[in-house]
C-alpha positions in Angstrom: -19.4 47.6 -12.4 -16.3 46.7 -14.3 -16.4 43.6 -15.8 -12.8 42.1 -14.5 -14.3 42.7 -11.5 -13.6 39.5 -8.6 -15.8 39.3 -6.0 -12.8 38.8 -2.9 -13.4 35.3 -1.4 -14.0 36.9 1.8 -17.7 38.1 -0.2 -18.5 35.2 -1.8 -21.3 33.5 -1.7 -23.0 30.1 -3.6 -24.9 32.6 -5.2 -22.6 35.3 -6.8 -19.0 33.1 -7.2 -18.3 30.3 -9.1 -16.8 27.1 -7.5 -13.5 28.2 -9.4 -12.5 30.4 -6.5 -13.4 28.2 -3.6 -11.2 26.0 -1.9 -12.4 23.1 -3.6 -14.4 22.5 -7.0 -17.1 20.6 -5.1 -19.5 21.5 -2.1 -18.8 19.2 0.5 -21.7 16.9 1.6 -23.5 17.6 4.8 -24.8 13.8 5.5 -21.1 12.5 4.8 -19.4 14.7 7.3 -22.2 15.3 9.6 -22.0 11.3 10.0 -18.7 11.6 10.7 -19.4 13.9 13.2 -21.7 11.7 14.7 -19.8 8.8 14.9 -16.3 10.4 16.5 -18.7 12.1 19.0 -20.3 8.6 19.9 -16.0 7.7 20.2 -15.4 10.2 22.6 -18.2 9.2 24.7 -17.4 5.3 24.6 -13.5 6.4 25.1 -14.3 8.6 28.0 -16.9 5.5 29.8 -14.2 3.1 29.1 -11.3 5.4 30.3 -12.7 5.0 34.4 -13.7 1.8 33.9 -10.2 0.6 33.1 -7.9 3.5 34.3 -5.7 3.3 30.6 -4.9 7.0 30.9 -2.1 7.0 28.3 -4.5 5.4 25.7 -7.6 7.6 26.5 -5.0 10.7 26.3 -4.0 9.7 22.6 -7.4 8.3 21.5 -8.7 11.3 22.5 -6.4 13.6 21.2 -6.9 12.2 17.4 -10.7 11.6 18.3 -11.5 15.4 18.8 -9.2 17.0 16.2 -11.8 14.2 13.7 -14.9 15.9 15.2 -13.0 19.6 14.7 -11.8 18.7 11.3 -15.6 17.3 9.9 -17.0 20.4 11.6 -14.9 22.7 8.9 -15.7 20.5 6.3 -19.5 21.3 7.2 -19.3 24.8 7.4 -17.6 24.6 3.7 -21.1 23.0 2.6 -22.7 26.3 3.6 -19.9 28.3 2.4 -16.9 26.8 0.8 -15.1 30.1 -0.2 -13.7 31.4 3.4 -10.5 30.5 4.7 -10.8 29.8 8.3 -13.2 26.3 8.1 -10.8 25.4 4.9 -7.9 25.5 7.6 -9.8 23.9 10.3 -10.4 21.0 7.9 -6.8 20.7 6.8 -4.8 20.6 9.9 -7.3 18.9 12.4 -8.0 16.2 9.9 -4.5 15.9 8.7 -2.5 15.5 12.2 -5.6 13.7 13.9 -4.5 10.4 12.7 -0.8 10.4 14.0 -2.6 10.8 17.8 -4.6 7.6 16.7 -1.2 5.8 16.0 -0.2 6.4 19.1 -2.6 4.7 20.7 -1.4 1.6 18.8 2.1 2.3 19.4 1.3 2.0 22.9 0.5 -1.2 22.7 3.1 -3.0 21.5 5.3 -3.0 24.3 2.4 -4.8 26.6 2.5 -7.6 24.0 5.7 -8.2 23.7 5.7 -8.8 27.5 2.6 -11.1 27.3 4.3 -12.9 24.7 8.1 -13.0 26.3 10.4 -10.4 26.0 13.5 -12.9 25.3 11.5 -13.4 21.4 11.8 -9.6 21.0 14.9 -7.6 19.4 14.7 -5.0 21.5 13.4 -4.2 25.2 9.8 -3.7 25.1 10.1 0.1 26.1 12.1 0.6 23.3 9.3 0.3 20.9 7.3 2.9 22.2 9.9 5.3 22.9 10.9 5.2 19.5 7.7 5.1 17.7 6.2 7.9 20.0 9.4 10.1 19.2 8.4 9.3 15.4 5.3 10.2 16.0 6.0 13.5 17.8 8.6 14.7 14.9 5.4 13.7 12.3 3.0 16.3 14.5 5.7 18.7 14.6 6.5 18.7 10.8 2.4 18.9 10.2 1.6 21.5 12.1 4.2 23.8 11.3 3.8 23.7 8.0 0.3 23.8 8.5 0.8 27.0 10.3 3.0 28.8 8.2 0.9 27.7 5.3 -2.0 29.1 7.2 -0.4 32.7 7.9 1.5 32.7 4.5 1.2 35.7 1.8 2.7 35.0 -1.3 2.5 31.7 -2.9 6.3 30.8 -2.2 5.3 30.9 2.0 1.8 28.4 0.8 4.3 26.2 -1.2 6.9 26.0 2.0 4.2 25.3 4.4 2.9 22.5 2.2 6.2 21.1 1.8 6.8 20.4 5.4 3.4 19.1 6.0 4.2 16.8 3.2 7.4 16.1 4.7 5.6 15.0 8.1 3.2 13.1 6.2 5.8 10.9 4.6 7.5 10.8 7.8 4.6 9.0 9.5 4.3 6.7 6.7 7.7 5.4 7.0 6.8 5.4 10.7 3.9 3.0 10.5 5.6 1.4 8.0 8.9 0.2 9.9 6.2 0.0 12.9 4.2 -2.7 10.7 7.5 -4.7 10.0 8.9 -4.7 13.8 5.6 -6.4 14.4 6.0 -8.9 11.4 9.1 -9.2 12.7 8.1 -10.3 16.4 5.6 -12.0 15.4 7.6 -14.7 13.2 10.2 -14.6 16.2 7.6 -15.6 18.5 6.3 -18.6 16.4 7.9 -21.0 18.8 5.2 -22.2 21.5 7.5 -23.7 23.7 9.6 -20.3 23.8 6.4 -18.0 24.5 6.3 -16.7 28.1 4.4 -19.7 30.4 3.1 -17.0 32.7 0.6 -15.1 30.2 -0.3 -18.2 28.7 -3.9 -17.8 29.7 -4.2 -14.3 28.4 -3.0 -15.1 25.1 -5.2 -18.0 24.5 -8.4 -15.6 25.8 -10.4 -14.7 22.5 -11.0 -11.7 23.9 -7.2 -11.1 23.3 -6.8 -12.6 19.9 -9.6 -10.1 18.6 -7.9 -7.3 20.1 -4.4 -7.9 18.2 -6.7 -8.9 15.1 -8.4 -5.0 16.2 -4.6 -2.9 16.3 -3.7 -5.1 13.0 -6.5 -3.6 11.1 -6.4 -0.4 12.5 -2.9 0.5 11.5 -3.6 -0.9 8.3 -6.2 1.5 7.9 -4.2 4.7 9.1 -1.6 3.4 6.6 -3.8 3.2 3.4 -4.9 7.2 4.6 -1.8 8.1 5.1 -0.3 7.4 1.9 -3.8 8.6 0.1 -2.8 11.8 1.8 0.6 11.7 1.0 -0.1 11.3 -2.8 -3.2 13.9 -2.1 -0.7 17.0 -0.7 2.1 16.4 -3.2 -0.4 17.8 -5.7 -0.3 20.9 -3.9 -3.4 22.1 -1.3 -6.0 22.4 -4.8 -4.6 19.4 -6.7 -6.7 17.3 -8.6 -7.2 14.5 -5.8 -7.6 17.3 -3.5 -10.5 18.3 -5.9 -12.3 13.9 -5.5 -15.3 14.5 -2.5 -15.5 10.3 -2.9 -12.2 9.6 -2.9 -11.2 11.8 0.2 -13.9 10.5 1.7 -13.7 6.9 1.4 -9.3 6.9 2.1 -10.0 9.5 4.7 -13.2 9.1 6.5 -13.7 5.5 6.2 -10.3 4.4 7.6 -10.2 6.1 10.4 -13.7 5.1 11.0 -12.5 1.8 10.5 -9.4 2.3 12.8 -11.1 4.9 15.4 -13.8 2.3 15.9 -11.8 -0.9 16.4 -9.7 0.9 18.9 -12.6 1.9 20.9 -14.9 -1.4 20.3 -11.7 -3.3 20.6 -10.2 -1.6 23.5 -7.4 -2.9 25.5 -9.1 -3.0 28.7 -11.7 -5.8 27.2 -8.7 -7.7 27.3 -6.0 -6.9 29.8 -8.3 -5.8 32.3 -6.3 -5.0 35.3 -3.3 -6.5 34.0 -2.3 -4.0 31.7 -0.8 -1.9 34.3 1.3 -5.0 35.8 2.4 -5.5 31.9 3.0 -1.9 32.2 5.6 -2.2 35.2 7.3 -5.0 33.4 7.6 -3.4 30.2 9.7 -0.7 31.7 11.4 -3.3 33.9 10.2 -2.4 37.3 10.1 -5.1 40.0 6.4 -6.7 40.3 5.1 -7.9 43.4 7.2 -9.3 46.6 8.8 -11.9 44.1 9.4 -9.8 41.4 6.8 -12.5 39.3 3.7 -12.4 38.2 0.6 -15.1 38.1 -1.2 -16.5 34.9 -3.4 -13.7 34.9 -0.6 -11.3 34.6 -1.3 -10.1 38.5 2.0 -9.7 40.7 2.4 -12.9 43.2 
């Protein structure tokens, strides 16, 4: 056999290639992702029990969403343990894991709108509507960026088409953290506006001072948090190219990756908004988009029409 012979990646195996031409330098761990596995299957489940109980569709839709491309994203990252030198699982891990989050975000974004009605629209800049329409719109323009650069990176031939794909997933990246960052500061921003007892709405009074309620917000506050630390790990990851050196750190990736959206994924689930709202979340929902509720056009202390 000639000696400058390469075995193509397509033929490699642990046994005749060197890690040099895998994807990454280092055989991803089987317990670390097959946890991982584990625990966003468990989320789906306790999304999908908690999704008739409380009839949140819109939540369950995004929670899901970002839930399963998790699971899909730690599955190609397993098959890389057995062989990390094909391309397909190397993909599967790259765009599931790197768009999942931006569903999770969602979720959160959500949210928002339902709290500023709890705590009285008249301490907010802008109608509550407007929060989500904007940040779900940021959102969508993040997936969009991601996954076309992920799919031209996937389908590219030369090195310039890899470099252009990477760019634009990069680009959607740092789109979503300036996103969740402007996100974080609208609800700094509310939050100091609202500081005022006496000019917090009377009506949800009840629902505000329920613990139940103060652990949720304490729940989104964490978990954006978390998808914001990830995001800008990733961020600083990808603008090393798809092999960089951080691309190369199994414990880094898998601490700023895996455990913050563990972190996030699980207070959204454990935390979820229907522990809280119960039935009032579609009222708040009505409200938010400034439909009349009830024959009066009111609502009671429990957030219920009257």
């Amino acid at each position: 056999m000639d000696s400058n012979y390469t075995i193509p990646d397509e033929e490699c195996t642990l046994q005749t290639c060197t890690l040099r031409q895998a994807h990454f330098t280092y055989v991803p761990s089987l317990g670390g992702n097959a946890f991982f596995v584990g625990w966003f299957s468990l989320l789906i489940l306790l999304q999908i029990m908690l999704a008739l109980k409380y009839r949140i569709w819109g939540y369950f839709v995004a929670m899901q969403g970002g839930i399963v491309l998790e699971i899909l994203g730690y599955i190609g990252r397993i098959q890389m343990h057995f062989n990390p030198f094909i391309i397909s699982p190397y993909l599967l891990y790259m765009i599931c894991l790197t768009t999942g989050p931006a569903f999770l975000s969602a979720a959160v974004y959500l949210c928002l709108s339902r709290i500023v009605v709890v705590y009285g629209e008249n301490l907010s800049r802008f109608k509550p509507r407007t929060y989500t329409f904007a940040f779900i719109a940021c959102d969508f323009i993040s997936l969009g960026l991601q996954g076309a650069g992920g799919g031209i990176a996937a389908s590219a031939n030369t090195q310039s088409s890899v470099d252009l794909g990477k760019n634009i997933m990069l680009a959607g990246l740092a789109f979503q953290v300036v996103a969740t960052l402007l996100f974080m500061m609208a609800c700094s921003d509310f939050r100091v506006r609202q500081s005022p007892i006496e000019a917090r709405e009377s009506s949800h009074a009840v629902l505000r001072n329920n613990w139940k309620f103060r652990a949720f917000l304490w729940g989104l506050a964490v978990s954006i948090i978390c998808i914001f630390a990830r995001s800008v790990y990733r961020v600083a990851e990808l603008s090393q190219g798809f092999h960089g050196p951080q691309a190369n750190q199994q414990v880094t990736f898998m601490v700023h990756e895996g455990v913050m959206i563990f972190i996030a994924a699980g207070l959204q689930t454990f935390l979820h908004p229907g522990f809280c709202f119960q039935e009032s979340w579609e009222t708040l929902t009505l409200v938010s988009r400034g439909e009349v509720v009830g024959s009066r056009g009111e609502v009671d202390k429990e957030g219920m029409p009257v």
